[in-house]
Steps between C-alpha positions, in 0.01 A plus 500: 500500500824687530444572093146681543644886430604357172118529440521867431847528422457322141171754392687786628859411303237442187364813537807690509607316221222554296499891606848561391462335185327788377287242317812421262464116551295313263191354614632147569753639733251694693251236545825291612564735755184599624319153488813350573512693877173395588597181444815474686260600767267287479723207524654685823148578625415123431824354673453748818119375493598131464762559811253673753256242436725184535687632774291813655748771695477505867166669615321482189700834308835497356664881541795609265656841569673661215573870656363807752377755271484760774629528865400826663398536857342176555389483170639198307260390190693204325484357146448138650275215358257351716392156309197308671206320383333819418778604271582190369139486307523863359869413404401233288168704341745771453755326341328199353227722315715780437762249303220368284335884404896580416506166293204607325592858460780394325274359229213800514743784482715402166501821298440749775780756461515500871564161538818483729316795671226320643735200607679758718164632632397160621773393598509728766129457577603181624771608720317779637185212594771272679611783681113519605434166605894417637566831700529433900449871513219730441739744331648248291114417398416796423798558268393193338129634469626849336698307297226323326221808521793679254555144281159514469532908393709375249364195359136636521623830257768230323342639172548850549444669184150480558360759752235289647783264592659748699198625655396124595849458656498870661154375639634154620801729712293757580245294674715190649729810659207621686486197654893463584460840696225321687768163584748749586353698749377138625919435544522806654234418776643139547876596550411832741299268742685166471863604426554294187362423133630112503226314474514208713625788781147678427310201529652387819473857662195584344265300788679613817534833375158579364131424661214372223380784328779710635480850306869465350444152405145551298650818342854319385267191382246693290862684372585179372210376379504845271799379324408171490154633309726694310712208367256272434232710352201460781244845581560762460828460322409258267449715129902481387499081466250561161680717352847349586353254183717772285807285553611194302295189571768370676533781728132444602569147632791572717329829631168219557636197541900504646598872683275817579138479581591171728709708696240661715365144588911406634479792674206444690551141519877547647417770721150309641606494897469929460175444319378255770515812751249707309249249448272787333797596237514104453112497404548814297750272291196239439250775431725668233569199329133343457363870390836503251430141347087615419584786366766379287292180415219726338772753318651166334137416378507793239857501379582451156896512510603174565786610727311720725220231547802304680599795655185555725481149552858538677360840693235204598697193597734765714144574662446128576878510679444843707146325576694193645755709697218673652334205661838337622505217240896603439596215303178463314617900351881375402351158372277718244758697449750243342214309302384828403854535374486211275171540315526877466844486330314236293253714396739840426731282318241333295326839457831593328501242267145608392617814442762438311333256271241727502737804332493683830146516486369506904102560430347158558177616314754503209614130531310210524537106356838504664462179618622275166786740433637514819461202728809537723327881588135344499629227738719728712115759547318145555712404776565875644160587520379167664773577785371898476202379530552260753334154353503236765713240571730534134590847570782665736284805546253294658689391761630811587186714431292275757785506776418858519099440457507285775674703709294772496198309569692315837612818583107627516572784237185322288469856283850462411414157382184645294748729329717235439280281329314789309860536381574139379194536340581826282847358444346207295302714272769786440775187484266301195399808309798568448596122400180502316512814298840475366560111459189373392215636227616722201801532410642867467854537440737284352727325800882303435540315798853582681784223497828402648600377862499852665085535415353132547777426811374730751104489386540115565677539847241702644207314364652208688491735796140677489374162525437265834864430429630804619237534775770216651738786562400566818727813664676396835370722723442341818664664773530820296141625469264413786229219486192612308139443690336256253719182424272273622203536286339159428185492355428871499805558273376264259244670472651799483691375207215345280300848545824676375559232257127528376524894450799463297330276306194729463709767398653268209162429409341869473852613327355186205214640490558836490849508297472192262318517199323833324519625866125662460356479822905719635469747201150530601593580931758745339270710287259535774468844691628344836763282314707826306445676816666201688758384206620894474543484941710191491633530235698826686520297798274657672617833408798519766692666240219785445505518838827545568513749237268741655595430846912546446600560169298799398556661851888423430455679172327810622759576753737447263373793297373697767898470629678503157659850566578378799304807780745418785808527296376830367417616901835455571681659227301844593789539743786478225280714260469835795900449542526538112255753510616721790861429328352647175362815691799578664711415220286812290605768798874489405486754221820668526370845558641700777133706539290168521769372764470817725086494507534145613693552751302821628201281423605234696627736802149637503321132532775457773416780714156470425487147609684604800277747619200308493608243687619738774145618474 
């Protein structure tokens, strides 16, 4: 385990590599280098995984300090790497995943002039996530979490030369900073009443130092749970994760799938003996997450671009994981979170693949009869969208997905369960319209299915995963994460499970009816008064952005002009303006004439005197 910093040392020596290059390498040399450090580390990732499971490190957690970053009056943050069962799972999501969306990038982004570019941009993604999930420290974290907010700046706007590329990225920054203030002022809180930022220090300290509901305790928690929100796109700062579709395809699944909007879950997850002392920040987690996975569930109904339809199905499956965390069912959050991993990589990648066949086309209106000419894709949606969708017993999302339903029923948050299952339910229809429209009636485009190792390898390797197969990855987090209430379900879990199952199933069945075929009775809901009305709502996600807009931006903007000239900066240089002046005036008296000289002195006598005489008065 001695090898584990070599995780992040071979994407960081590719992305210098690729950054100094200049993008003077051919292609083959870049994809070399950049898909060639994620796989050096995966192999390390897999050998340091293979070694803490066969022979676990005393106390459960392996530690490996590389240096102090800072030592000043007590004050000692340290780059060390804190490797437990916890970290172990997002290691190998991180990694794993991330090594197959390079793999496949290498084959989507032939021809892109940027090509060695966005090698070095990921590359660094990567590092920056593994100094998320490895850091002992909550500085080191959170150096780690900047890093991927501006890899995600980057990658989001990777296509600059458009301006709405820019403005998505700007938007993506703008709006996951807002939440990093939040997390910061959190690590302020922590470290002024508890004396450190290392986080197994803060969790030990945290209950002898702090009573339940403690004012400093709820106020650093709900800190956290900003940036948390703010990472993983949950209310109110959920509106950049749509628009972050603007990247490559391949940035979308490792913003989804491998690095960024899980963070907030980690967080959470590896800082739960804090949340545990505000029980009513805890439940604010749960409430956040159910309200974020209906409301993205019924923008995803309307979409039309195939990328952002996966996109608010992530904003919804994060939901399902801040729901979990909120009812204490700990592991049941990090379990979704890996098989979430696996089948929404699937679908991104496979997304990709229709696009490209598809001539860049992203409009799924504008597809259709995909299925013939592009089975691998068809298969990869198939098997994606059962796990999405959470189809019993074949699927990895249902074994996940029903940890967490379960939990919130033994837990006695039953409305959290309603919102839960409303949810599986609206991810089955939004999941098979989508698979409906574009793979199956008329065709519309002509499609050239995609070839070579680098496209079918890692489609096939994670539809092997989304299914009950990868459901057998279990994360090893006993001892790390504290028991969850509802392990013992018997019968009223299987019940549980063949309602959820059922709904799923329902939800297929509507999305046939509605989606397959001349689609009538759909075209007919959407021409309706209340169905443009609705379709135009959701289709702006519920007009946050609007919103927003009215509430911030145009404010912003109005100050702006009211304070273009700048009023205080003019205030002030009143006083520099009288000097000049009085300088000016002054300057006019010294004519040079002996007369003019004499009456100002007599002048200036007589205001003397006169001055003098009235104040003797």
């Amino acid at each position: 385990m001695n090898l584990l910093f070599l995780t992040f040392v071979f994407p960081l020596i590719g992305f210098l590599l690729l950054s100094f290059s200049r993008g003077r390498w051919s292609e083959n040399t870049a994809a070399a280098i950049g898909v060639g450090a994620l796989g050096l580390s995966a192999i390390v990732a897999a050998y340091v995984i293979w070694q803490f499971n066969v022979a676990p490190p005393a106390g459960g957690a392996f530690t490996q300090h590389l240096w102090t970053w800072i030592d000043v009056d007590g004050f000692t943050p340290t780059f060390t790497l804190y490797l437990d069962g916890l970290a172990v799972t997002m290691l190998g999501v991180v990694v794993g995943v991330g090594f197959l969306i390079h793999l496949f990038a290498s084959w989507y982004m032939r021809g892109d002039p940027g090509y060695s570019r966005f090698f070095s941009y990921t590359n660094l993604f990567i590092a920056s996530m593994l100094f998320l999930v490895l850091g002992d420290d909550l500085l080191f974290l959170y150096l780690g979490w900047e890093g991927v907010g501006l890899c995600s700046y980057l990658l989001i706007g990777f296509y600059y030369s458009e301006r709405k590329n820019g403005n998505a990225a700007l938007k993506a920054f703008i709006v996951t900073r807002i939440g990093d203030v939040f997390m910061a002022i959190g690590l302020f809180i922590l470290f002024y009443q508890l004396g450190t930022l290392n986080i197994q220090a803060l969790l030990a300290r945290a209950p002898g130092h702090f009573q339940v509901n403690d004012f400093w305790i709820v106020l650093a928690t709900l800190m956290l749970l900003g940036g948390a929100g703010g990472k993983s796109a949950q209310l109110p700062l959920q509106t950049w994760l749509a628009d972050a579709m603007a990247g490559p395809t391949p940035v979308s699944a490792l913003i989804h799938a491998a690095t960024m909007v899980t963070a907030g879950v980690y967080l959470i997850a590896r800082t739960h003996g804090l949340f545990e002392l505000a029980p009513g920040i805890l439940h604010l987690v749960g409430i956040i997450g159910a309200v974020t996975l209906v409301l993205a569930g019924f923008a995803a109904l309307v979409q039309t671009d195939i990328k952002r339809i996966l996109a608010y199905s992530t904003m919804s499956q994060i939901g399902y994981m801040f729901m979990a965390l909120g009812v204490g069912a700990w592991s049941g959050a990090i379990f979704h979170l890996m098989t979430h991993a696996f089948f929404k990589a699937l679908l991104f990648l496979a997304s990709g693949a229709v696009i490209i066949a598809c001539h860049h086309e992203q409009n799924i209106f504008k597809m259709g009869g995909l299925w013939k000419k592009l089975p691998l894709a068809y298969a990869s949606f198939i098997v994606g969208g059962a796990a999405l969708s959470a189809l019993p017993i074949i699927t990895a999302g249902f074994y996940s997905k029903d940890e967490i339903l379960w939990e919130a029923f033994a837990s006695g948050h039953t409305y959290l369960l309603y919102a839960g299952l409303l949810g599986a339910f609206m991810t089955s229809i939004y999941t098979f319209r989508l698979i409906f429209i574009a793979f199956h009636g008329e065709a519309k485009t002509e499609a050239h299915a995609g070839h070579g190792i680098a496209h079918w390898l890692p489609l096939g390797t994670l539809i092997v995963l989304s299914t009950f197969i990868g459901a057998w990855i279990h994360p090893p987090l006993a001892g790390v994460l504290p028991e969850s209430v509802g392990h013992a379900g018997g019968g009223a879990q299987h019940s549980l499970e063949i309602a959820s199952g059922a709904i799923a199933l329902a939800g297929i069945l509507l999305a046939a009816l509605l989606f397959l075929g001349r689609r009538s009775v759909a075209t007919a809901m959407a021409n309706s008064g209340p169905g443009r009305l609705l379709s135009r709502w959701w289709f702006a996600a519920w007009g946050f952005d609007w919103l927003y807009d009215k509430l911030f931006v145009k404010p912003y903007l109005l100050i702006s002009h009211l304070l273009r000239k700048d009023p205080v900066d003019k205030t002030i240089s009143l006083i520099p303006a009288m000097a000049k002046g009085g300088n000016a005036a002054l300057s006019r008296s010294e004519t040079g004439q002996l007369r003019w000289y004499a009456a100002s002195i007599a002048f200036g006598a007589v205001l003397v005197i006169g001055a003098v005489v009235a104040a003797a008065v």
